[in-house]
Structures are given as structure tokens and as C-alpha cells.
KOLVEXMAR-199459 format. One line per field, with one value per residue: residue number from 1; residue in one letter; chain; x negated, y, z negated of N, C-alpha, C, O in turn. Coordinates in steps of 0.001 Angstrom, whole numbers. Layout:
% residues N
num [NUM, ...];
residu [A, ...];
chaine [A, ...];
n_c1 [X, ...];
n_c2 [Y, ...];
n_c3 [Z, ...];
ca_c1 [X, ...];
ca_c2 [Y, ...];
ca_c3 [Z, ...];
c_c1 [X, ...];
c_c2 [Y, ...];
c_c3 [Z, ...];
o_c1 [X, ...];
o_c2 [Y, ...];
o_c3 [Z, ...];
This chain:
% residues 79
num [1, 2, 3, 4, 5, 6, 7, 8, 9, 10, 11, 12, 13, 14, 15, 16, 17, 18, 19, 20, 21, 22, 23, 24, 25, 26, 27, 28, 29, 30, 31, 32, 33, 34, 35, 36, 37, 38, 39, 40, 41, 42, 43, 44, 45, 46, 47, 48, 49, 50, 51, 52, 53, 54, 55, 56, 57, 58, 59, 60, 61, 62, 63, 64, 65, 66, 67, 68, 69, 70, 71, 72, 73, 74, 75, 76, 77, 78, 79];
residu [X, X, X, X, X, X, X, X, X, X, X, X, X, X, X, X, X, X, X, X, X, X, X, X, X, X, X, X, X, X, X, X, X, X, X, X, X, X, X, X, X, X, X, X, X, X, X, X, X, X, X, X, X, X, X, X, X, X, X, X, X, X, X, X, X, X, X, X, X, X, X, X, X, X, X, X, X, X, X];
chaine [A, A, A, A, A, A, A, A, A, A, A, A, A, A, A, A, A, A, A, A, A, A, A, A, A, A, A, A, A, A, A, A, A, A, A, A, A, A, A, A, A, A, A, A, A, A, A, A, A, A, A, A, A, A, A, A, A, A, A, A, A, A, A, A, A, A, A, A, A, A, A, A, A, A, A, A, A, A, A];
n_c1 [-66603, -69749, -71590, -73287, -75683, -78481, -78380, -79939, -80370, -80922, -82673, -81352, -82733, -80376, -78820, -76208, -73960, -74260, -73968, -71380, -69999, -71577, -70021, -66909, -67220, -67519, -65285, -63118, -64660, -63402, -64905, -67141, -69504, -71690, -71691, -72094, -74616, -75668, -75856, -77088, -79650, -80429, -80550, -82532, -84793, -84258, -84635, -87532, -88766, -88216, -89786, -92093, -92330, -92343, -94593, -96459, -96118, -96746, -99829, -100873, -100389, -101903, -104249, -103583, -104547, -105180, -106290, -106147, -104697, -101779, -98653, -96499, -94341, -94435, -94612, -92107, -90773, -87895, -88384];
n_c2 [109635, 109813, 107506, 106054, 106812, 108497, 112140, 114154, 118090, 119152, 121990, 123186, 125110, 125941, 126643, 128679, 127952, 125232, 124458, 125229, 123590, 121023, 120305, 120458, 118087, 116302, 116631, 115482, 113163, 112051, 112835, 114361, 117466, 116592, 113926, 113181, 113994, 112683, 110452, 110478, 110861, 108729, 106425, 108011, 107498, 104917, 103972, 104812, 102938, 100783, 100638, 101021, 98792, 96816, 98019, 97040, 94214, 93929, 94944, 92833, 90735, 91185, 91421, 89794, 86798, 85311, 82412, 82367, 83725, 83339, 81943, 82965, 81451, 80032, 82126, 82656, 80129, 78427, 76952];
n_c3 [-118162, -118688, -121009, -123730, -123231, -124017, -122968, -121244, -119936, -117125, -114733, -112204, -108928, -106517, -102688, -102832, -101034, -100804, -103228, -103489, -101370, -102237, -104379, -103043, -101947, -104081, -105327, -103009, -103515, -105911, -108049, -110407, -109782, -111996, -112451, -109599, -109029, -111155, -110092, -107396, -108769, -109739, -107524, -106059, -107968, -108060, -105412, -105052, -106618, -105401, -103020, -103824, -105005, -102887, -100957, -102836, -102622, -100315, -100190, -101973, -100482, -98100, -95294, -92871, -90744, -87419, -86156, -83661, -79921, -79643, -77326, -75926, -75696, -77903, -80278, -80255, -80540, -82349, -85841];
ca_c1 [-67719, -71463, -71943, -74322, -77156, -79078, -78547, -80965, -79982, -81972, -82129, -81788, -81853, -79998, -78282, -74726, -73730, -74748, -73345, -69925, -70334, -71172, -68369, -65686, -67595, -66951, -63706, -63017, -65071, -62837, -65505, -67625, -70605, -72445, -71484, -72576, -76020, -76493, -75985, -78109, -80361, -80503, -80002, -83329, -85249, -84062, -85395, -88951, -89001, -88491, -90859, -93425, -92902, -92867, -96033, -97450, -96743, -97919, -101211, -101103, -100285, -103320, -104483, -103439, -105476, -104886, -107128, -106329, -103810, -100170, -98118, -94964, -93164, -94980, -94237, -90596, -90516, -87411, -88305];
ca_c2 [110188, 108687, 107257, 104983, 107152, 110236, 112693, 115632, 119102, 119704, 122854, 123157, 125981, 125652, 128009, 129313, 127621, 124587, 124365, 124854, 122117, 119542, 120464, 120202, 116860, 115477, 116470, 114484, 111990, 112168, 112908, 115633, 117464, 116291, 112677, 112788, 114642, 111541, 109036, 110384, 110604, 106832, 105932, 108211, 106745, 103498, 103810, 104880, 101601, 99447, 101262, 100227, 96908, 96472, 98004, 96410, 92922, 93866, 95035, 91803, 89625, 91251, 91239, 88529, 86603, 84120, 82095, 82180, 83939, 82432, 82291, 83970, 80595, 79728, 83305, 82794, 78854, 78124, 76002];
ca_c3 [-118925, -118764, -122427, -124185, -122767, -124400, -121857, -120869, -119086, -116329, -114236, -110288, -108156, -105074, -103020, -103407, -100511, -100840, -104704, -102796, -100693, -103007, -105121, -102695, -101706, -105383, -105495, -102488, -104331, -106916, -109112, -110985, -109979, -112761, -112049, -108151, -109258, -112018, -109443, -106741, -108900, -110188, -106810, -105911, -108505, -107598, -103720, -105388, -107476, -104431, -102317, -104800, -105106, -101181, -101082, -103901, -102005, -99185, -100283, -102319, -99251, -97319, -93910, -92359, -89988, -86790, -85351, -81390, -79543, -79487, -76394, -75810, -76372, -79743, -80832, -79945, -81226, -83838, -86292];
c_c1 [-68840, -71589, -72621, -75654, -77275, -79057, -79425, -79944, -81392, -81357, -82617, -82011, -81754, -78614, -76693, -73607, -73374, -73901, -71714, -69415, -70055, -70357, -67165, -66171, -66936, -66100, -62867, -63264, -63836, -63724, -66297, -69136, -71957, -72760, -72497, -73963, -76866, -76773, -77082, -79681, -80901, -80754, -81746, -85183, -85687, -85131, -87144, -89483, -89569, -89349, -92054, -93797, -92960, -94025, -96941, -97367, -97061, -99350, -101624, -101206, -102352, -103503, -104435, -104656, -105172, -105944, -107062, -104886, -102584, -99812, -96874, -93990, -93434, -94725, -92862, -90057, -88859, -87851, -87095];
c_c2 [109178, 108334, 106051, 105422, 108104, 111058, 114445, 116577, 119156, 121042, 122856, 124408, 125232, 126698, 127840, 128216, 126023, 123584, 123774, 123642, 120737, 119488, 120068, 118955, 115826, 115598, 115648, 113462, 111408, 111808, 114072, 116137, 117008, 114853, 112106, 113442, 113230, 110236, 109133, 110355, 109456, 106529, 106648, 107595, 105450, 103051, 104037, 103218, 100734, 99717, 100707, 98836, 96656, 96829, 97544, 95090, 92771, 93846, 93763, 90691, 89761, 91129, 89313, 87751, 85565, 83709, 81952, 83298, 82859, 83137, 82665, 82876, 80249, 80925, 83065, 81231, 78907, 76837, 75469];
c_c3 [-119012, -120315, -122592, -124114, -123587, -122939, -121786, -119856, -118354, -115298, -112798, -109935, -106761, -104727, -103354, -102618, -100535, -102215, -104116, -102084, -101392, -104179, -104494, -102149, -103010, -105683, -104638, -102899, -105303, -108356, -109539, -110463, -110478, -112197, -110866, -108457, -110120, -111316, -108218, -107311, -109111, -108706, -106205, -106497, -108144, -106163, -103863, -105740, -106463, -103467, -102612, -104805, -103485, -100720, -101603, -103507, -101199, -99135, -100956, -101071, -98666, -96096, -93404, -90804, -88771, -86025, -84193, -81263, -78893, -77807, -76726, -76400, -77685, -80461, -80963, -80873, -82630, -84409, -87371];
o_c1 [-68777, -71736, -72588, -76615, -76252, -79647, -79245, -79024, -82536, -80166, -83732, -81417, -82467, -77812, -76175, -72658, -72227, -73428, -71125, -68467, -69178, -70154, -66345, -65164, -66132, -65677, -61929, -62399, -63503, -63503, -66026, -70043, -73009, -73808, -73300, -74592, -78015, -77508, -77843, -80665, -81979, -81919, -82422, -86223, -86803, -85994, -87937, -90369, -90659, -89751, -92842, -94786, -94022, -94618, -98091, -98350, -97670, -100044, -102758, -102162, -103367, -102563, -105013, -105388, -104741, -106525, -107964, -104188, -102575, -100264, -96363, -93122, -92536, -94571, -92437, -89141, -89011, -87787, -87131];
o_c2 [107994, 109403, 105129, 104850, 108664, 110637, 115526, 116116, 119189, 121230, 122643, 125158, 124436, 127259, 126959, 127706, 125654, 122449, 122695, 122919, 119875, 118454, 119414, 118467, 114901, 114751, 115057, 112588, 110224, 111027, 115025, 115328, 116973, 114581, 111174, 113089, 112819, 109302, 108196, 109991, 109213, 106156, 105694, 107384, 104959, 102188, 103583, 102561, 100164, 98675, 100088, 98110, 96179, 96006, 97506, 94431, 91751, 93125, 93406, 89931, 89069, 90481, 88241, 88441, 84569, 84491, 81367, 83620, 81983, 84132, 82614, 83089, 80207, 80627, 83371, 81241, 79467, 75784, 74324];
o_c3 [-119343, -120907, -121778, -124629, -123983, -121944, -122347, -119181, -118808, -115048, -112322, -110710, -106150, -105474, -104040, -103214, -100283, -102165, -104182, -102388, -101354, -104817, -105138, -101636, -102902, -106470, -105174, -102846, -105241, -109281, -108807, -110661, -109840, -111611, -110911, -107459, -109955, -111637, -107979, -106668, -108569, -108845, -105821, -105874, -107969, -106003, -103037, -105193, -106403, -102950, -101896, -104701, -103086, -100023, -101164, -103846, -100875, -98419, -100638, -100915, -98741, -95635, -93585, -90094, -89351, -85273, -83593, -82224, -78028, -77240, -77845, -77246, -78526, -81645, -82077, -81695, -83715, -83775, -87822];
């Protein structure tokens, strides 16, 4: 059982089919509809979050700039 949280009902549609599906999925799971719906969602959420911030340091970074063209071995170089 999820506890510690306030929890909301929300309502889906989806079809009939579909329902079936990810039911006999979470029973394989060995877990509950509800359960596998609360986690994709977190887990959807989650993938927004980091989206953001990878964009948000990119646009922070900024266009980068080089002054000459590198050669194939200076491209390749380990340092």
C-alpha cells in the first residue's frame, strides 16, 4: 500500500482491451493496477524534470565557438 502521501483519484479512459492487458501485466508484476499506473506515472514526471534541466544547461552553456578547424587527429586526441 502507497502511504504517507495524500492521494487523488484520477480518471482515464482507455479501451477495454488495453485495461486487460495491463492487468494481466501487473499480475505478472506481482503488483496492482493502481500501483503500476502510480509508478509510471512518477517515472513520467520524472523523465519531464530531467528533460528540463538538460535543456536548461544547454541553453545556459550556449553556442559554442572554435577558432580554426581541428584535424581528425586533434579531434580524436586522448588526453
Amino acid at each position: 500500500m502507497y502511504t504517507g502521501v495524500m492521494l487523488k483519484n484520477i480518471t482515464f479512459s482507455v479501451d477495454d482491451k488495453d485495461i486487460a492487458a495491463a492487468r494481466e501485466a501487473a499480475e505478472a508484476s506481482n503488483t496492482t493496477l493502481n500501483e503500476a499506473a502510480r509508478q509510471w506515472l512518477r517515472e513520467y514526471g520524472e523523465r519531464h524534470r530531467r528533460k528540463a534541466a538538460v535543456d536548461s544547461f544547454f541553453q545556459e552553456l550556449g553556442e559554442m565557438k572554435v577558432d580554426r578547424k581541428y584535424t581528425r587527429e586533434e579531434m580524436n586526441e586522448r588526453r
